[in-house]
N, C-alpha and C positions, 0 to 999 in steps of 0.2 A: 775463599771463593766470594764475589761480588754477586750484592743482590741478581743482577740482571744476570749473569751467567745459574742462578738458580732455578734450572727448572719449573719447579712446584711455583713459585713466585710468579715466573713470566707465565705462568698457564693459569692462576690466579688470578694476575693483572688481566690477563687476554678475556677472560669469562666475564671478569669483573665490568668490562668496558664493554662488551656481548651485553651484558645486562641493562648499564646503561644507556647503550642507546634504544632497546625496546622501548625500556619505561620514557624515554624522551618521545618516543613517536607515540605511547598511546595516551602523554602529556598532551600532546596537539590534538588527539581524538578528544580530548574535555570540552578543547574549542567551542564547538558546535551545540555541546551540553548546556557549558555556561552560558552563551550569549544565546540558548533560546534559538537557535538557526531550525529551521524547517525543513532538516534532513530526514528524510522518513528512518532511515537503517544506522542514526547516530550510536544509540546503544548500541544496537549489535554491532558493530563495529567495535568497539571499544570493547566490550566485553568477549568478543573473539579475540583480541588483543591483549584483554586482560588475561585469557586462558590459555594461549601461547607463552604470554609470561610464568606464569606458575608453575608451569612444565618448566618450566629452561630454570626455575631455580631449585627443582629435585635436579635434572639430568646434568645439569654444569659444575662438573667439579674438578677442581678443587675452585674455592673461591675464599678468601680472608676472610675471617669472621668479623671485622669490623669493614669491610665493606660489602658484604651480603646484611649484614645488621640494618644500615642505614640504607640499601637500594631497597630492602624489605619494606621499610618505614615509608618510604617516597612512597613504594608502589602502594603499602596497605592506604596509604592518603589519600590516593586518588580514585581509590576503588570506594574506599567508605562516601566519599565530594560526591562518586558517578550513583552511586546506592540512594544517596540520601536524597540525590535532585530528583531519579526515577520513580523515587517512591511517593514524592509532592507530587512530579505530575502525574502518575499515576491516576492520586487521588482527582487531580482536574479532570482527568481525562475519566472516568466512571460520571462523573459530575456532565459532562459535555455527553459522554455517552447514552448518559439516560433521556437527556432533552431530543437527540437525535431517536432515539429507541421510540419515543412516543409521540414524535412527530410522522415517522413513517407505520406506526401500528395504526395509527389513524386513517391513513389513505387506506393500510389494509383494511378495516372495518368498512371503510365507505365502497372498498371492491367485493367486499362478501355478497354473495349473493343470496336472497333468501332460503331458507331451509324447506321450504314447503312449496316452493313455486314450480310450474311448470315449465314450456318455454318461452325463455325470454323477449321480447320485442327486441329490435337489434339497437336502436337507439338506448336500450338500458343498457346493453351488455357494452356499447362502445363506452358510454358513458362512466360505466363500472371499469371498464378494463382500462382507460384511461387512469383514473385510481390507482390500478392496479399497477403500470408502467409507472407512474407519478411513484410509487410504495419503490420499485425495482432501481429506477433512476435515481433516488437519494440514497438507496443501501447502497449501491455504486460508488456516489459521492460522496459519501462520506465513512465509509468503510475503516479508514485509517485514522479516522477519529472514534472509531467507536471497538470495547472489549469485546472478545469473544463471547461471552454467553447471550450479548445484545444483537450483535450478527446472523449468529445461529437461527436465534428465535423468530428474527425480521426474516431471515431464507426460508425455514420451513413453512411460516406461514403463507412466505408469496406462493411458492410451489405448491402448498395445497388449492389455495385458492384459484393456482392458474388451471387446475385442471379440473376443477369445477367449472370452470368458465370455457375451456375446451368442451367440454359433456354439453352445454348450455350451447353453444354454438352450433354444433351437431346437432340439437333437433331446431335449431330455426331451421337450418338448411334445408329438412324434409322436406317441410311446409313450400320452399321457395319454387316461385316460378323457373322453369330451366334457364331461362338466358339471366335472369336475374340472380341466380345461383352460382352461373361460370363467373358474371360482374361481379359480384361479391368475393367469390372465389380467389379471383386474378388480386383482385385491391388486399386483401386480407393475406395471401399468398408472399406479393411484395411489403406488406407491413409486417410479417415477421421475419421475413428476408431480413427487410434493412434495421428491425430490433437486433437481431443476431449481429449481423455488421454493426450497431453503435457500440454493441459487447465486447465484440473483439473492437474496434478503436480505443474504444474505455479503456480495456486493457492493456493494448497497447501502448495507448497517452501517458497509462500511469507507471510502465517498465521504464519509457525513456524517460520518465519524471526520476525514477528510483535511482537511475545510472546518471542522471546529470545533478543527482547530489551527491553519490560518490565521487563525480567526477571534482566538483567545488570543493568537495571534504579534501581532498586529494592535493588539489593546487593550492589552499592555504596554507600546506605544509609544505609544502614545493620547495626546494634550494636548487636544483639542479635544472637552469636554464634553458637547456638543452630540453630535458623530457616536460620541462613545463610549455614552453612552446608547441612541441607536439601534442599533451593534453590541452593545450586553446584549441587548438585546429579540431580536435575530436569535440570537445565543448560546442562548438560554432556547428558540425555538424549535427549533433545532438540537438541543438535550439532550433534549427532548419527544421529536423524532423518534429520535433513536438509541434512547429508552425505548422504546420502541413496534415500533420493529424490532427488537431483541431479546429483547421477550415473542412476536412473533412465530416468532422461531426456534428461541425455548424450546415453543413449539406444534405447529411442522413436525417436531422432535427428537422428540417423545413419537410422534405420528402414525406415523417412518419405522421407530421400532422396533417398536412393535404394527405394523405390515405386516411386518416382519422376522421377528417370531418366530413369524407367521401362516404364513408362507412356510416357513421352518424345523418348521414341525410342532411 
């Protein structure tokens, strides 16, 4: 019998060649690692990749013992390469995280309001609550440079403090003249309107950020003409839209501070 009419052989070879073309495609996921690309979902990618592979080398059988030996080896190489960059930057990114953690606890303290006070004059509270969006608007910003436990503590605190500053707004309001009360009212009404509205942009801006670097992850590995073409066209769509939500929130920004220095007097 010849090798190729054996069975076990050609089901061997077929897994064998199964196998490597994963670890080829999550060779191209390194890409992005090595050269430092500013793919937000690098790692995960690779590492969903990586754990697709691990599976296929319990469930693919039969395979040669000298070529599961060596695809083992490739693949353990690139995982220890992806392990050991993630773990440097890691360490950057704690380092960067903390500069950001005590840049934004800052503006929190300067939005704390005093503990003993009664109610506020409105020029202090805009002035505070400015702080306060200033504190909201960088956790935003820079959320993706910063670990969880430094997130966390930047959330809880704005949210405490925002509802102290609701409590504090409610009793200037008693105090206010009626028509001065509906003007405050209306202006204060459309500035958390359009707070809300930068939130969902924000978030927005940063989903089509997320899918237009899978989309680049995607097309440097590209061979297929065809479907690379058709990922440019989604690409060029994708950039339209990021253009477009970003004039929008250059639009909400102008908006929230004319309501701000309205409110401020």
């Amino acid at each position: 019998m010849k090798p190729d009419d054996d069975p076990w052989l050609k089901n061997a070879h077929k897994n064998a060649e199964h196998l490597d073309r994963e670890i080829k495609n999550l060779s191209s996921l390194m890409r992005p690692i090595r050269e430092n690309h500013r793919v937000i979902t690098k790692y995960q990618d690779f590492w969903n990749q990586a754990k697709l592979i691990a599976a296929l080398f319990k469930e693919l059988k039969p395979i040669a013992r000298s070529d599961r030996d060596l695809l083992w080896k490739q693949f353990n190489a690139l995982c220890g390469e992806a392990k050991e960059k993630q773990k440097y930057e890691y360490g950057i990114l704690e380092s960067l995280s903390q500069e950001h953690f005590d840049e934004i606890m800052k503006l929190v303290e300067l939005a704390r309001l005093p503990p003993a006070a009664s109610a506020q004059e409105i020029h202090e509270l805009v002035v505070r609550g400015q702080a306060l969006k200033s504190a909201g608007n960088l956790l935003g910003k820079f959320k993706l440079e910063m670990i969880a436990k430094h997130k966390k503590t930047c959330f809880d605190h704005i949210q405490k403090i925002r509802k102290t500053h609701d409590m504090a707004w409610g009793s200037v309001k008693e105090g206010m003249p009626r028509q001065q009360l509906e003007t405050e009212s209306c202006v204060r009404k459309n500035l958390m309107t359009n707070y809300e509205r930068y939130r969902k942009a924000a978030s927005a801006l940063e989903n089509f950020q997320i899918g237009r670097g899978h989309i680049r992850t995607f097309l440097a590995s590209c061979e297929d003409p065809e479907k690379g073409a058709q990922v440019t066209a989604q690409l060029a769509e994708t950039e339209a839209r990021i253009k477009d939500i970003e004039e929008g929130i250059r639009k909400l920004e102008k908006w929230i501070a004319e309501d701000e220095r309205t409110l401020s007097g």
